[in-house]
N, CA, C and O atoms as CSV, one atom per row, in Angstrom:
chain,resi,resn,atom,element,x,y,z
A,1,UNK,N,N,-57.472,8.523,44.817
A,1,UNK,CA,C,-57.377,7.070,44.887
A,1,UNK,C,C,-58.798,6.486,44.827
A,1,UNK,O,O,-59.710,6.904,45.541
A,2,UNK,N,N,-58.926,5.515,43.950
A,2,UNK,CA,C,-60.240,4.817,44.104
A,2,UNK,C,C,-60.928,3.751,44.960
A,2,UNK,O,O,-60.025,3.163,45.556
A,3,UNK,N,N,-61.806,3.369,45.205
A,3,UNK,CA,C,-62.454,2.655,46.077
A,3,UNK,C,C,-61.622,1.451,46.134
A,3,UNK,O,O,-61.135,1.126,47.217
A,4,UNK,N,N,-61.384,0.681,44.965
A,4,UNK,CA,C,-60.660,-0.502,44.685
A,4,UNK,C,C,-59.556,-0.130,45.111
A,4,UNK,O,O,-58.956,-1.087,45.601
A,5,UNK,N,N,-58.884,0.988,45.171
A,5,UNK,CA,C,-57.448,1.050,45.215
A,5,UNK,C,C,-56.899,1.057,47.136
A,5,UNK,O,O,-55.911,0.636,47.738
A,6,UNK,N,N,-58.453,1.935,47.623
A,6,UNK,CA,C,-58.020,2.019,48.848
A,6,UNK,C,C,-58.559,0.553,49.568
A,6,UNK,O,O,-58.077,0.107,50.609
A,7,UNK,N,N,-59.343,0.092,49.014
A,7,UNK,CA,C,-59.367,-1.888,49.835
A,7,UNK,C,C,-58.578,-2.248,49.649
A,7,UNK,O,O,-58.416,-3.087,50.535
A,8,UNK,N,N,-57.647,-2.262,48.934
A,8,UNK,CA,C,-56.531,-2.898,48.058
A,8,UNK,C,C,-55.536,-3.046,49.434
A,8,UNK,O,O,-55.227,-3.957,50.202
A,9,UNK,N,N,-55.091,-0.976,49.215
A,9,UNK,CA,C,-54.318,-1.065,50.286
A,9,UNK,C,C,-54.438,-1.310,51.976
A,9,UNK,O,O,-53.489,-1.504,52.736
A,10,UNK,N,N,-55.648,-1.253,52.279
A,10,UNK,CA,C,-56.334,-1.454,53.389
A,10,UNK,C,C,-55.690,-3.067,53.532
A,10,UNK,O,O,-54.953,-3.282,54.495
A,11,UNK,N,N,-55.934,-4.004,52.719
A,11,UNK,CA,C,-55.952,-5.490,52.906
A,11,UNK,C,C,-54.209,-5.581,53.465
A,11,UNK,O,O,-53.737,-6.445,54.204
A,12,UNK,N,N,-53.400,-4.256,52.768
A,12,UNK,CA,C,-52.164,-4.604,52.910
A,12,UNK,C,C,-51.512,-4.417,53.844
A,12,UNK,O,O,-50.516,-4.994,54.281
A,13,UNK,N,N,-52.332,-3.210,54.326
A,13,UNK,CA,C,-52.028,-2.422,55.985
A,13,UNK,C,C,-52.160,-3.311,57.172
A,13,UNK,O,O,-51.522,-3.341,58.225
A,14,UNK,N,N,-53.212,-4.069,56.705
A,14,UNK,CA,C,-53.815,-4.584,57.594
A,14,UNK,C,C,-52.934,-5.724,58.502
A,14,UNK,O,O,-52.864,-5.882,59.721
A,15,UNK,N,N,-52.341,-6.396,57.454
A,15,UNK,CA,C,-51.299,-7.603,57.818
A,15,UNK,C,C,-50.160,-7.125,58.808
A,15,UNK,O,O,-49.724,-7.690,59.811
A,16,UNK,N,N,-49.707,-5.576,58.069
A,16,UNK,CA,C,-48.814,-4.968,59.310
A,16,UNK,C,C,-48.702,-4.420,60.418
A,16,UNK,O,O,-47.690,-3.810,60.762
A,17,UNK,N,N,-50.129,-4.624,61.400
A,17,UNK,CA,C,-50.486,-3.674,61.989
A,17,UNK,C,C,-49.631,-4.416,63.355
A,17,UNK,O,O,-49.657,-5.620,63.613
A,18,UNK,N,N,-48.766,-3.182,64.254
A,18,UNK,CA,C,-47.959,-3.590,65.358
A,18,UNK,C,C,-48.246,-4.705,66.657
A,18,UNK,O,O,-47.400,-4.937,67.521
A,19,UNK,N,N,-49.327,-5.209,66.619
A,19,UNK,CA,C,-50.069,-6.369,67.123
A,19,UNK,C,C,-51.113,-6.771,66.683
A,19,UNK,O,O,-51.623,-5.947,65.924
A,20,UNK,N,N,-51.887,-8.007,66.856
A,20,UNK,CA,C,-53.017,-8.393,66.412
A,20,UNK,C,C,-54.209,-7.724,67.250
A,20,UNK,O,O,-54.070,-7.658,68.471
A,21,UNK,N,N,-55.280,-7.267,66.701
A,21,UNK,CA,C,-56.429,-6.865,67.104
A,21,UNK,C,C,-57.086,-7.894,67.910
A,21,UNK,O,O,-56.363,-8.888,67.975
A,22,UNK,N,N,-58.002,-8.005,68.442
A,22,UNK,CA,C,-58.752,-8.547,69.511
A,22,UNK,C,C,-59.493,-9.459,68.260
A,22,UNK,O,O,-59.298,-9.067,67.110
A,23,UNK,N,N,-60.289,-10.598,68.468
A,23,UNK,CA,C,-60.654,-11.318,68.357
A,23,UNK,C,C,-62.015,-10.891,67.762
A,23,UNK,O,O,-62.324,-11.275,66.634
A,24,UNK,N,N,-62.661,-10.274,68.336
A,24,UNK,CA,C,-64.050,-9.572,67.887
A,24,UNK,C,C,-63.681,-8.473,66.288
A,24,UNK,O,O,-64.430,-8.278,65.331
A,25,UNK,N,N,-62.394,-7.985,66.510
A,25,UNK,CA,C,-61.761,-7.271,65.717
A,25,UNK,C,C,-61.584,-8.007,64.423
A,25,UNK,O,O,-61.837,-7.607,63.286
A,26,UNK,N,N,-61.105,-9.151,64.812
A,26,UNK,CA,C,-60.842,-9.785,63.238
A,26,UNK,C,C,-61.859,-10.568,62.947
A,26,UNK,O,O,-61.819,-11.090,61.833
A,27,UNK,N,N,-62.758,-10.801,63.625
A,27,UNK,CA,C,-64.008,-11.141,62.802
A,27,UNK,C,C,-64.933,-10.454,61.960
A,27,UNK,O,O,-65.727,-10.898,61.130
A,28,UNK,N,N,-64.574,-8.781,62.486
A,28,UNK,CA,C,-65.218,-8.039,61.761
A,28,UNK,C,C,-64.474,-7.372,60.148
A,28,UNK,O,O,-64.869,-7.279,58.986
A,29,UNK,N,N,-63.201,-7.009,60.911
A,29,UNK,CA,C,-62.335,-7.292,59.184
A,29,UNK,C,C,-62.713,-8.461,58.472
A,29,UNK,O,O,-63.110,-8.160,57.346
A,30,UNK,N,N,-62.738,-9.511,58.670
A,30,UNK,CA,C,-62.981,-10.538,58.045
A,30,UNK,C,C,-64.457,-10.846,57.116
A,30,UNK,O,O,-64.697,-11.440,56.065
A,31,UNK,N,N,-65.214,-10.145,58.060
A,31,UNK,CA,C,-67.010,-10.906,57.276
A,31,UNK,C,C,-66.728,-9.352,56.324
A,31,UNK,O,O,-67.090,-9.526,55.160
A,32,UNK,N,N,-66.247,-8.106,56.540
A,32,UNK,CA,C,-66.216,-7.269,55.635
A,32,UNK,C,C,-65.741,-7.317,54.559
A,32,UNK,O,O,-66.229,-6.977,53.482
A,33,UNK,N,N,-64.197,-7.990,54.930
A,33,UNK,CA,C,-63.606,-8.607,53.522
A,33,UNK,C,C,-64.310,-9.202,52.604
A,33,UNK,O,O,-64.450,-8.804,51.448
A,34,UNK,N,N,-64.819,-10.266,53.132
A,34,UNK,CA,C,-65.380,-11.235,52.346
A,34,UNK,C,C,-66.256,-10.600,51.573
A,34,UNK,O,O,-66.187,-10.593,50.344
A,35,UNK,N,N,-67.216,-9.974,52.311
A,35,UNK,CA,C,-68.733,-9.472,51.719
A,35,UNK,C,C,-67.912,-8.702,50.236
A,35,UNK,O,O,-68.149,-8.936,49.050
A,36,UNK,N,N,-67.039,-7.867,50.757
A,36,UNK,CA,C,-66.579,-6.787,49.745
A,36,UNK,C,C,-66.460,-7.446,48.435
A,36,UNK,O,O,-66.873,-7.148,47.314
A,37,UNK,N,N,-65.720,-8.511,48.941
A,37,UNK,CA,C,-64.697,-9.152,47.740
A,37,UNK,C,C,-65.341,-10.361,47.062
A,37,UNK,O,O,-64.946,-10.954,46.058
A,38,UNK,N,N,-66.484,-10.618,47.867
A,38,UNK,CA,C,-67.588,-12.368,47.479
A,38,UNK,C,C,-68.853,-11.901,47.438
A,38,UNK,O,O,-69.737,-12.356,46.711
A,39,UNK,N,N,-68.949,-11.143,48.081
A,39,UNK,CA,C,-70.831,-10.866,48.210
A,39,UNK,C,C,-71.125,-11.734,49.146
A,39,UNK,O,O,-70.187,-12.157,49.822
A,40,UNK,N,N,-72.400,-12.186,49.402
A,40,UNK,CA,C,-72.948,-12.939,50.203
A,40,UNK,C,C,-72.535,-14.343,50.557
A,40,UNK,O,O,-71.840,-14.767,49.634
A,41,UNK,N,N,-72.644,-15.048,51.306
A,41,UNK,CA,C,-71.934,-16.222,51.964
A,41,UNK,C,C,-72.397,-16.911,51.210
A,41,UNK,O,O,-73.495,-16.424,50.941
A,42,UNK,N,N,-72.157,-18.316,50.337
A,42,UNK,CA,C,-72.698,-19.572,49.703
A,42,UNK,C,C,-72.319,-20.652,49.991
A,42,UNK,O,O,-72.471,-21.598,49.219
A,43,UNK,N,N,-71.508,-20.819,51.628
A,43,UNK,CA,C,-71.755,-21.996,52.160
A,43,UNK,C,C,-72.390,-22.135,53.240
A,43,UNK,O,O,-72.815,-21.325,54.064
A,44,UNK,N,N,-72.432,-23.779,53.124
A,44,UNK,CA,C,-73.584,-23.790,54.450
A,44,UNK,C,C,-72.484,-23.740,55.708
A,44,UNK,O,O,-71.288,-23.689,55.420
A,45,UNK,N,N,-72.982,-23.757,57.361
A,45,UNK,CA,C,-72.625,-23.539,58.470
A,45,UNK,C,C,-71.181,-24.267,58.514
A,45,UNK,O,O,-70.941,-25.061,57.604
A,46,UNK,N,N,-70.375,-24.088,59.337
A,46,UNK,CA,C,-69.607,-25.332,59.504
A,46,UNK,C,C,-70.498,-25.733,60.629
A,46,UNK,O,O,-71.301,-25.066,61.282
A,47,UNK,N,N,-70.078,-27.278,60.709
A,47,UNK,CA,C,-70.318,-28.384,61.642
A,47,UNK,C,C,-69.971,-27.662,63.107
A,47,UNK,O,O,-69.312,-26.636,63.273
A,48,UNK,N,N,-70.552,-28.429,64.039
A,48,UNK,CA,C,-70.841,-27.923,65.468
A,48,UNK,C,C,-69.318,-27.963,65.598
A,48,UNK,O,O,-68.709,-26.894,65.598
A,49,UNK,N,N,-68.799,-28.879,65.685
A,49,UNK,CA,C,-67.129,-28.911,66.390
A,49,UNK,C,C,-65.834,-27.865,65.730
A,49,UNK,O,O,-64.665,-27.654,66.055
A,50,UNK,N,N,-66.821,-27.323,64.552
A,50,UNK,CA,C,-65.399,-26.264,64.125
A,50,UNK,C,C,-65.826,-24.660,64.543
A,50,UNK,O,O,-66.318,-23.812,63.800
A,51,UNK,N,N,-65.517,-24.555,65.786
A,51,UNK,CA,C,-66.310,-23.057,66.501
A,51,UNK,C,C,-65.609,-22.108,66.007
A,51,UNK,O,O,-66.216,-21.051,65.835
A,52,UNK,N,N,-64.104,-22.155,65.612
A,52,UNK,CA,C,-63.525,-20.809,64.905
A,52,UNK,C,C,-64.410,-20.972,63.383
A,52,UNK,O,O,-64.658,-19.806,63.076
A,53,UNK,N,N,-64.895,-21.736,62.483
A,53,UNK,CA,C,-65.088,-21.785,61.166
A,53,UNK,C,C,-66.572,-21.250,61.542
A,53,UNK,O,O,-67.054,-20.767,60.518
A,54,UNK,N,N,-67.382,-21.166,62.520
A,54,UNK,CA,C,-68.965,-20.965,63.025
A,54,UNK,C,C,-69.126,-19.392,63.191
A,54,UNK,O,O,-69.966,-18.697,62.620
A,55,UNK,N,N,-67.895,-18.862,64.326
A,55,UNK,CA,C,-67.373,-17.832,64.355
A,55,UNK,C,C,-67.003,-16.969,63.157
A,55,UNK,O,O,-67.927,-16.255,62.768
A,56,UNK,N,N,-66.333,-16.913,62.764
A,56,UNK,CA,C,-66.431,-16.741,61.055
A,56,UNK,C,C,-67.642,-16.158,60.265
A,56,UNK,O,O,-68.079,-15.056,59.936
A,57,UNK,N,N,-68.070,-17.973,60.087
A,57,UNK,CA,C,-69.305,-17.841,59.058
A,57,UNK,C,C,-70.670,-16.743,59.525
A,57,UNK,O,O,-71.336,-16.014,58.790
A,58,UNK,N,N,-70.758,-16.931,60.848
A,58,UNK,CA,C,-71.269,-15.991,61.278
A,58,UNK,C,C,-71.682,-14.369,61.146
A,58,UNK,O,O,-72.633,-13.636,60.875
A,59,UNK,N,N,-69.930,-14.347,61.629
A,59,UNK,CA,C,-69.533,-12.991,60.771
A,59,UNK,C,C,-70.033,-12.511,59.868
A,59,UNK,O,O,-70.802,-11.552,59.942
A,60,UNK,N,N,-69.655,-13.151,58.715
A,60,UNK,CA,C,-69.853,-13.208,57.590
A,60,UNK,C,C,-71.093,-13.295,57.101
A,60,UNK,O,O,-71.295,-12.705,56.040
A,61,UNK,N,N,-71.955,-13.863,57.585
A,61,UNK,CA,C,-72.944,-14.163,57.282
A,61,UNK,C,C,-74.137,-13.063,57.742
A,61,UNK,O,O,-75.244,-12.862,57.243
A,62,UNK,N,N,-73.507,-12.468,58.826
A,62,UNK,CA,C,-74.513,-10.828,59.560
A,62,UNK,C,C,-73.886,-10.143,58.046
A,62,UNK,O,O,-74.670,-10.822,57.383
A,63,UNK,N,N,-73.496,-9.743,57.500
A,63,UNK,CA,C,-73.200,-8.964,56.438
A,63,UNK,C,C,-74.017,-9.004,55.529
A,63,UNK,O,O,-74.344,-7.895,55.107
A,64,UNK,N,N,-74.671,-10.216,54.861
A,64,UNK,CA,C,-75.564,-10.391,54.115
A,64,UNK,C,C,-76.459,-9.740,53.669
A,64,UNK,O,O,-77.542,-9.843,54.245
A,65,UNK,N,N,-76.350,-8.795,52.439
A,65,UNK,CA,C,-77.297,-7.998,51.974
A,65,UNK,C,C,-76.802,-7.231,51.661
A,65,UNK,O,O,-77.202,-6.568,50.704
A,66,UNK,N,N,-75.638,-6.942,52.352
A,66,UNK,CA,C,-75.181,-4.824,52.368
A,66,UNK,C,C,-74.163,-5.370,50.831
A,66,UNK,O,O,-73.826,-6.452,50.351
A,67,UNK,N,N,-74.012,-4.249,50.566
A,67,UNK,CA,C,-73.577,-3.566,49.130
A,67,UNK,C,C,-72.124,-3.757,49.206
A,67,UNK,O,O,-71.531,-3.836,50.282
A,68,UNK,N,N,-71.505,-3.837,47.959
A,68,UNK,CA,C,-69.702,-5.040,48.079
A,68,UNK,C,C,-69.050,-3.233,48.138
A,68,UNK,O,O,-67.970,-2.906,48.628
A,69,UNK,N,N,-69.595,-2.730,47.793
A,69,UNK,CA,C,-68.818,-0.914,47.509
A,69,UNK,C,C,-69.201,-0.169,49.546
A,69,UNK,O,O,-68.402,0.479,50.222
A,70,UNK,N,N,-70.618,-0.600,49.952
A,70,UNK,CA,C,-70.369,-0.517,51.243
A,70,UNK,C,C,-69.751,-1.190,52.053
A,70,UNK,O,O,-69.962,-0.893,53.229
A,71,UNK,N,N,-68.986,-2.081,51.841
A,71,UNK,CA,C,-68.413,-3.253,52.857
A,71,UNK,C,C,-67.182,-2.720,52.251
A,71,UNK,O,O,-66.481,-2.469,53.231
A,72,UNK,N,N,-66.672,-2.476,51.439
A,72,UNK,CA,C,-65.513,-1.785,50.913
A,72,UNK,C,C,-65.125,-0.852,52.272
A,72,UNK,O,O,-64.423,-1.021,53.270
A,73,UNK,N,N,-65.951,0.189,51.759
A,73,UNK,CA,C,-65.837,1.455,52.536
A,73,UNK,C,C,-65.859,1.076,54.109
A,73,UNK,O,O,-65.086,1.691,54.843
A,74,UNK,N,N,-66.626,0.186,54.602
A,74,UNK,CA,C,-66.529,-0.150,56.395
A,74,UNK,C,C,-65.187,-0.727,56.649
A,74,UNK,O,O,-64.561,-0.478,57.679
A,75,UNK,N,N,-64.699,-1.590,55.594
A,75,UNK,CA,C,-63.694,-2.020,55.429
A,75,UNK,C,C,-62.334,-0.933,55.755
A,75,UNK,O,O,-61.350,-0.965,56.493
A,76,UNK,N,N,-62.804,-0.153,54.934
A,76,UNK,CA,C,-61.336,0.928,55.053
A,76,UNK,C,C,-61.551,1.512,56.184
A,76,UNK,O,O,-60.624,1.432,56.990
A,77,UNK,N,N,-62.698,2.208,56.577
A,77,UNK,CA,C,-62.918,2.561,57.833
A,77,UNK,C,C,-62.289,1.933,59.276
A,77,UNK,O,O,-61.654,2.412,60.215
A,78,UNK,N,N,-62.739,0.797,58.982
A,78,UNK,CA,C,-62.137,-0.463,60.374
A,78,UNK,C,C,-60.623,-0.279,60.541
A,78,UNK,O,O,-59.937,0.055,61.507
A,79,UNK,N,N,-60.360,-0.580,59.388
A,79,UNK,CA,C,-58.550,-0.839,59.015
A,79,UNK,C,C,-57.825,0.300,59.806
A,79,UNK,O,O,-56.971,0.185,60.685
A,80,UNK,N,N,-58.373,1.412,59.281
A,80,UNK,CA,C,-57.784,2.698,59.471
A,80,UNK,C,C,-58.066,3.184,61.191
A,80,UNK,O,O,-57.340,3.958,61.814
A,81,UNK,N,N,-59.123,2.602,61.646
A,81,UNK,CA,C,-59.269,2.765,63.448
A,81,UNK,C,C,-58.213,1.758,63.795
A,81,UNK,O,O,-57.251,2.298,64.341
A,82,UNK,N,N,-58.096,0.470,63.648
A,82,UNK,CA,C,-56.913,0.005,64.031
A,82,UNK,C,C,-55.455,0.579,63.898
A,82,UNK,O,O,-54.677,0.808,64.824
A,83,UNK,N,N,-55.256,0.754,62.612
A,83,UNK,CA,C,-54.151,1.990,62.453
A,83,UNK,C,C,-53.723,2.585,63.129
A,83,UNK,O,O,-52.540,2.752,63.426
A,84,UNK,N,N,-55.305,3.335,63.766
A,84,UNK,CA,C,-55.201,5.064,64.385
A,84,UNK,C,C,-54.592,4.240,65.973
A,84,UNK,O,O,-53.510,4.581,66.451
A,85,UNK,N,N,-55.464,3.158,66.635
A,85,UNK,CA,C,-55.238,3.101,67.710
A,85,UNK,C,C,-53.865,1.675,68.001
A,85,UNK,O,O,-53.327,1.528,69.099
A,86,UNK,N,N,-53.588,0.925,66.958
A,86,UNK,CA,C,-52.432,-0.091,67.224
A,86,UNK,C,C,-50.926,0.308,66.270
A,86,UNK,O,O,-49.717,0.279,66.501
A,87,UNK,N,N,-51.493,0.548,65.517
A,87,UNK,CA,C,-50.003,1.280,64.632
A,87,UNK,C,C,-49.718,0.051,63.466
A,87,UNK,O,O,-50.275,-1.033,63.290
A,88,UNK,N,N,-48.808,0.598,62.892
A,88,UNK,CA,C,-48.395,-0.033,61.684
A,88,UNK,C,C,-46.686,-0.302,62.313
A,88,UNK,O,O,-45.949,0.403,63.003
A,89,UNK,N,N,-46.535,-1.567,61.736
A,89,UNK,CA,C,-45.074,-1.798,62.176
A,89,UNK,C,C,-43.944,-1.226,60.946
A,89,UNK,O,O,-42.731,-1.329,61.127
């Protein structure tokens, strides 16, 4: 299976997993996604009053630099510890 094929399915696993991950958890799926799939962030901050969109961008924004084929791979990595420790429904 190829790199593309296993983000692919990673993105799909991910939605089913038997509860939601912690909060710190999906910020980090998230800035990985992105990086993988966008590369580097090209907007600016959100505004002070949107703290989940800050939270986020944040995220997202510590990623900055690393390689869309390494954020891939952390990507599948992450997915698959949730997996191991919450389950798939």
């Amino acid at each position: 299976m190829s790199l593309d094929e296993k983000f692919n399915k990673a993105a799909v696993d991910v939605k089913n997993l038997k509860t939601k991950p912690s909060d710190q958890d999906l910020l980090e799926i998230y800035a990985l996604f992105k990086q993988a799939s966008e590369g580097d962030v090209k907007t600016a901050r959100p505004g002070l009053l949107d703290l989940k969109g800050k939270a986020k961008w944040d995220a997202y924004n510590g990623k900055k630099g690393m390689d869309k084929d390494q954020a891939k791979e952390l990507y599948i990595t992450k997915v698959q510890s949730l997996i191991d420790s919450i389950g798939l429904n």
